[in-house]
N, C-alpha and C positions, 0 to 999 in steps of 0.2 A: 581500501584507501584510507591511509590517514584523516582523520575528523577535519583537523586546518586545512590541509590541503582541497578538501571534499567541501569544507563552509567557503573556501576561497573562490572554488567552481561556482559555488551556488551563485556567490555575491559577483561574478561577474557575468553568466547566467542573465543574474534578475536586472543589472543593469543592462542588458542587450537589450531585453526583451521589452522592460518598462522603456528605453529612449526608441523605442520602433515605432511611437505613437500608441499604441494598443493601453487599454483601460489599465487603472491598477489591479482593480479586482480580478480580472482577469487574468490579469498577468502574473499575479501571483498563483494564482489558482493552477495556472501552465506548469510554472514553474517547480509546485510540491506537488503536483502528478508525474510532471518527467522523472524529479530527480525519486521521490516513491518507487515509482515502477522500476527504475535502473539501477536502485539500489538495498531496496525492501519487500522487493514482490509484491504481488498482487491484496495482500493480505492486509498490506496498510493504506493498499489504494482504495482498499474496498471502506476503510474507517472513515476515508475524507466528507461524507456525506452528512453523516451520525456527527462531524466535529465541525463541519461547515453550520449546520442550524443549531446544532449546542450552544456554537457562542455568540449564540442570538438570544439565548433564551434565558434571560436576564430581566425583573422587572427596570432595575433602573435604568436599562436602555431607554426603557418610554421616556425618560427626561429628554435624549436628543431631537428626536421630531417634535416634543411639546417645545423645546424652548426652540427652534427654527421655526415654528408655525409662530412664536410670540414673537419673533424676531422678524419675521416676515411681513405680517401685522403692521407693524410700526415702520416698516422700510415702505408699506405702499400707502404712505399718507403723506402728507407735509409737514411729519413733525421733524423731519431732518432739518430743512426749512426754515419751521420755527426755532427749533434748538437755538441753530445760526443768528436766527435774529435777533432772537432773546438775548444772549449772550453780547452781541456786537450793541444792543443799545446802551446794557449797560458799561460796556469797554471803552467804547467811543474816543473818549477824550482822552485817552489812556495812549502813548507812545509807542507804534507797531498794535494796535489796539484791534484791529482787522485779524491780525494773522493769528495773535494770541486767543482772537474768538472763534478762529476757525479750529483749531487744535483741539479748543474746550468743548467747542461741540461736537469734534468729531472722538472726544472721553467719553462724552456724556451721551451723543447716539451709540457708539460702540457699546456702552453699559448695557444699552436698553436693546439692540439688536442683533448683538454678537455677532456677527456679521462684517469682514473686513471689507467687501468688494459693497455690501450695500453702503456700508460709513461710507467711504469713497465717491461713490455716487451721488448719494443723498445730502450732503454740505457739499462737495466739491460742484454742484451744478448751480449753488449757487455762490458758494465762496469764491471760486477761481474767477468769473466776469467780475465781482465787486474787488477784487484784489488788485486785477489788471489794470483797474480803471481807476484807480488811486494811484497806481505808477509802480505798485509793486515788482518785481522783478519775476520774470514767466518759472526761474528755479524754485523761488522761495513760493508762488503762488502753490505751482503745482508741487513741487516737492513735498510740501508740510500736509496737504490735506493725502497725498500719497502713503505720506509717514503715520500723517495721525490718523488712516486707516486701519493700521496695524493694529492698534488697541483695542480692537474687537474680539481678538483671541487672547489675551493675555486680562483685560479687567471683565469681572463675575456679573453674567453669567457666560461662562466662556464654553461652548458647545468642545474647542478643541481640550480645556481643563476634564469634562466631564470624561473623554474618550481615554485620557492619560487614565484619571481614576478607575474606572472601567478594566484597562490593559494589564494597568497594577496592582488593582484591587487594595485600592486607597483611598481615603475619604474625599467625596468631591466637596462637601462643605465645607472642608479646613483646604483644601486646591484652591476653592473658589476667597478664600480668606488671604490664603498663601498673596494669588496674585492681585489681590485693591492694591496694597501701599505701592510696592513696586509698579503697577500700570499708573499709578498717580504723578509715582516718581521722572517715569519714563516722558507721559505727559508735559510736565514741566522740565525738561531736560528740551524737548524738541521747540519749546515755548522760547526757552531763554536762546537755543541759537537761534530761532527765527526772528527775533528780535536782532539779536546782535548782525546778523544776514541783513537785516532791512536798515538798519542804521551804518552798516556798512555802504550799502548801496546808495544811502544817500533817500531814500525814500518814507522818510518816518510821514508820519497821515498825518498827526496833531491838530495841526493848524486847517487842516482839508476834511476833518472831519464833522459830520452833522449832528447839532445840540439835538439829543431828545430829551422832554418833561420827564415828570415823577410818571405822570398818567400815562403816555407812550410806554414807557419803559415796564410799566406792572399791566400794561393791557394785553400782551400776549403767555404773560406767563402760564394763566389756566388752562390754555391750550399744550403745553408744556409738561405739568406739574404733575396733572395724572398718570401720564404714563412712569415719568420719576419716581414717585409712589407707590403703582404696583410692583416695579422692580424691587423696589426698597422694602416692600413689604414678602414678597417670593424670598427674597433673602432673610429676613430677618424671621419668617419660618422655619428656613433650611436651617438656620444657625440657632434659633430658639429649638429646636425637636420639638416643633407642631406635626410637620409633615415631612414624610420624605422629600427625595429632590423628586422623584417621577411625580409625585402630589402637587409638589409645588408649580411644578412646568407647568402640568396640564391646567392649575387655577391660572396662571400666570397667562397660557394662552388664551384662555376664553377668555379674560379682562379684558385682554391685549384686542383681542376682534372687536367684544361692545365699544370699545373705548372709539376704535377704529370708526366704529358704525354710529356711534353716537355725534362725536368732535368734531370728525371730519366728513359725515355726514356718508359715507360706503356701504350704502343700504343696496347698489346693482348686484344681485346674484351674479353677475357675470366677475366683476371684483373679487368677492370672496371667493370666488370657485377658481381665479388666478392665485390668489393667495393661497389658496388648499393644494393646488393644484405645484403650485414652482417648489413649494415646501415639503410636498410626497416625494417628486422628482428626489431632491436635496436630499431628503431623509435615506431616499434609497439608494442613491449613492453613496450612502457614510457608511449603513448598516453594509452594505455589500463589501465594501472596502475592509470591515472590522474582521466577516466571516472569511473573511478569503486570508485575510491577516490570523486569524486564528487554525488555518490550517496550514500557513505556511509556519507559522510556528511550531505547529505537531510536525513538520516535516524536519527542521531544524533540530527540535530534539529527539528526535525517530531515529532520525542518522548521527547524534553526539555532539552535531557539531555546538549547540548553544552551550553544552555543558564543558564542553573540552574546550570553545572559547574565556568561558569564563575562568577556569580555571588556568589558562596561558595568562591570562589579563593580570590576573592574581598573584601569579605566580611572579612577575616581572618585578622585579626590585627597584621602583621610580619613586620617587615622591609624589606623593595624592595629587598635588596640585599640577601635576606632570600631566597625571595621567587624564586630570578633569581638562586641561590645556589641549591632551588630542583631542578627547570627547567632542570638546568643543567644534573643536576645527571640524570632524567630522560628521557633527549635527549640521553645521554652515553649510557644505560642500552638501549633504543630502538634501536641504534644506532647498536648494540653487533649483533643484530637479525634480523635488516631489512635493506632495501639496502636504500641508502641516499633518491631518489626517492619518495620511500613510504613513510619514517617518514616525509618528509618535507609534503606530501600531507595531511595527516593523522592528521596532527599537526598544522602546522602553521595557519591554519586558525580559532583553537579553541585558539590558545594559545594568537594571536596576537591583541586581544582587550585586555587580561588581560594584557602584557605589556605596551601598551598605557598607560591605568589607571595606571599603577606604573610609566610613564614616562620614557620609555627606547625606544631608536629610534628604528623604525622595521626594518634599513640599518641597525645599527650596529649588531643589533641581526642575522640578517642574516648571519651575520660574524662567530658569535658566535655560532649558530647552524652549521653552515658547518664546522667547524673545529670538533665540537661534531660528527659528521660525519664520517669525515675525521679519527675519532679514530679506528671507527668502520672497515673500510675498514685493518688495520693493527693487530687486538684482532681477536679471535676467540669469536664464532662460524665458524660467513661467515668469515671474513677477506680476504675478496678476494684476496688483494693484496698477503698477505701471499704465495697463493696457486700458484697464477701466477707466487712470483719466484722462490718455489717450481718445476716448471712447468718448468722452462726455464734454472734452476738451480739443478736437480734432486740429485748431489752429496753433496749439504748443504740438513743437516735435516730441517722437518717442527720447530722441537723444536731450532735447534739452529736460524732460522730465527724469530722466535717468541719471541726467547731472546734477539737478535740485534734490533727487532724493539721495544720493551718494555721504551728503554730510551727515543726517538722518540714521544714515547706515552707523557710521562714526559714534554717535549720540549714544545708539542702542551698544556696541561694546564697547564705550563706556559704563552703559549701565549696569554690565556682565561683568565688568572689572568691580565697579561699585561693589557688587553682591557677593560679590569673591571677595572683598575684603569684613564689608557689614553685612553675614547674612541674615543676620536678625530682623533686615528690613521686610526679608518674606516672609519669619514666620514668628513674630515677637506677636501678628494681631490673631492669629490661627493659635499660637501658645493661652495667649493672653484668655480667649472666648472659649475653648473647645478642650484646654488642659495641653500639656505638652504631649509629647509622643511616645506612649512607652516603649523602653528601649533606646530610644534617640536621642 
């Protein structure tokens, strides 16, 4: 059987099988054992085992469960909470001053937890009641803490950056460089239309808002500041070469617990052993996802078809920006149905030599696929985030939170357009700290 026709099988195949409910891992793992045995014998059935724990056996895997357990840490305190407050004392009197503190803090927990479904939780239980209750509008409440969920995968330390690195075998320190400016960008992109959204509505707070002192305003910061710090500091390791990244996670984690145990006072073993415990869970469902992703790729090149896609891709006579224009759409639409995890596994490793050949940095694209991502997490099907403040927010409909976050959606391809024109916004700070790319 021809390679296209035979990669066309697989790819409708693996969408059967993944939209049947059934696991990824699993499902892929189904899927490079059927199409193996029906088309390679037994001999390459017998490799999937030896290639399933191979690509496990990585030390800078240890960075993903070290920065989840750090991320977990700080998701079971009140520093999402504080973030929030912090933030909105100093906003206050500032026009739309609520909404633009709920976004900032859902930057700046996103930074510290990587984590999009905990951001969402963690400000939005208490952003969306202070929002409501100023008059804000139920789209723009929940829509923007929906949105500014997002930036959990996209600003460093980004769990889904590390796995792209990983796939690619590409620097996560200049990944994790690649995406600050752009998630800062993205940030203040979803800032200015919530703004423009609440002044539309007729609902600016100005006048309804509560004067805090110098003293209010600097009295929660220390509860705050710390965790800001060890992040800052994890980073500024991985980019000074003190330490690896698995080095830095794992300092990063134990901070993240004392700080826990100290601050907020998480000294019940019962506590910590949920945090140990939701974070193995977590851990084990990435790594499982990654090895089942790496044998479905020995199945893909086993049988030609990654090789004989690329070279069809290649071979087509479009213009680059043609061809980065399907990508896109095609990241989108996978993006609808599988969790960022999996496309990035699933993908980036067939996609990332045809970009080469068209000359597009594989930093920048990384930007650009997490943000394609990132849509996903806010649209239905999954839309997790959706569900989560759904979840945490039961008296907003799904539909009207689906309608708040739609402009959200809009914002983010804008920002793909943006980066298609300036790409230098991803990687001018990754050039600038780490040297350019050689070759790029």
């Amino acid at each position: 059987m021809d390679p296209l026709v035979l990669g066309a099988l697989v790819g409708l195949v693996t969408i059967a099988v993944l939209m049947s409910g059934i696991s990824v891992g699993v499902g892929l793992l189904a899927v490079s054992a059927l199409f193996l045995l029906a088309f390679d014998g037994t001999r390459s059935l017998q490799m999937m085992p030896e290639i399933f724990f191979g690509d496990l056996n990585s030390f800078t895997i240890l960075s993903i469960p070290m920065f989840i357990v750090m991320g977990a840490a700080i998701a079971s305190t009140r520093a999402g909470a504080d973030i929030f407050e912090a933030i909105e004392r100093w906003l206050t009197r500032v026009p739309g001053g609520l909404v633009v503190s709920n976004i900032g803090a859902c930057a700046l927990f996103a930074a510290m937890s990587g984590s999009s479904p905990a951001t969402c939780a963690a400000i939005g239980k208490m952003g969306i009641p202070e929002m409501r209750k100023r008059g804000y509008p139920d789209t723009v409440a929940a829509g923007s803490i929906a949105a500014g969920g997002t930036l959990g995968i996209l600003i460093p330390p980004s769990v889904t950056m590390i796995v792209y690195g990983i796939a690619t075998e590409t620097s996560i320190g200049r990944l994790f460089l690649a995406g600050l400016v752009p998630g800062i960008m993205l940030a203040g992109i979803f800032m200015l239309w919530s703004i423009f959204a609440t002044w539309r509505a007729g609902t600016m707070d100005l006048f309804h808002a509560r004067h805090y002192s110098l003293r209010e305003r600097l009295e929660i910061l220390p509860r705050v500041l710390p965790f800001l710090i060890v992040v800052g500091l994890v980073l500024y390791a991985m980019y000074g070469g003190i330490a690896t990244t698995s080095e830095t996670a794992a300092v990063g984690a134990v901070a993240c617990l004392l700080m826990a145990m100290v601050i907020y006072k998480m000294w019940s073993p019962l506590k910590i052993w949920i945090v140990l415990r939701d974070s193995t869970r977590e851990s084990i469902m990435i790594l499982f996802i990654m090895a089942a992703a790496g044998v479905f790729a020995y199945m893909m090149s086993s049988l030609f078809i990654t090789q004989s896609l690329a070279a069809w891709i290649a071979g087509l006579e479009v213009n680059r920006w043609v061809l980065m224009f399907i990508i896109n759409v095609f990241l989108l639409v996978a993006g609808f149905f599988l969790p960022p995890v999996a496309v990035i596994l699933m993908t980036a490793p067939v996609l990332l030599p045809i970009l080469q050949a068209a000359h597009f940095d594989p930093y920048w694209f990384a930007v650009i696929l997490t943000i394609n991502l990132e849509i996903g997490l806010i649209t239905p099907p999954v839309g997790l985030n959706l569900f989560v403040i759904n979840s945490i927010a039961p008296e907003i409909s799904l539909r009207t939170i689906l309608v708040g976050s739609l402009p959200y959606v809009m914002c983010m391809i804008l920002a793909i357009v943006v980066l298609c024109f300036f790409p230098w916004i991803a990687t001018a700070l990754p050039n600038a700290l780490m040297g350019p790319v050689i070759g790029g």
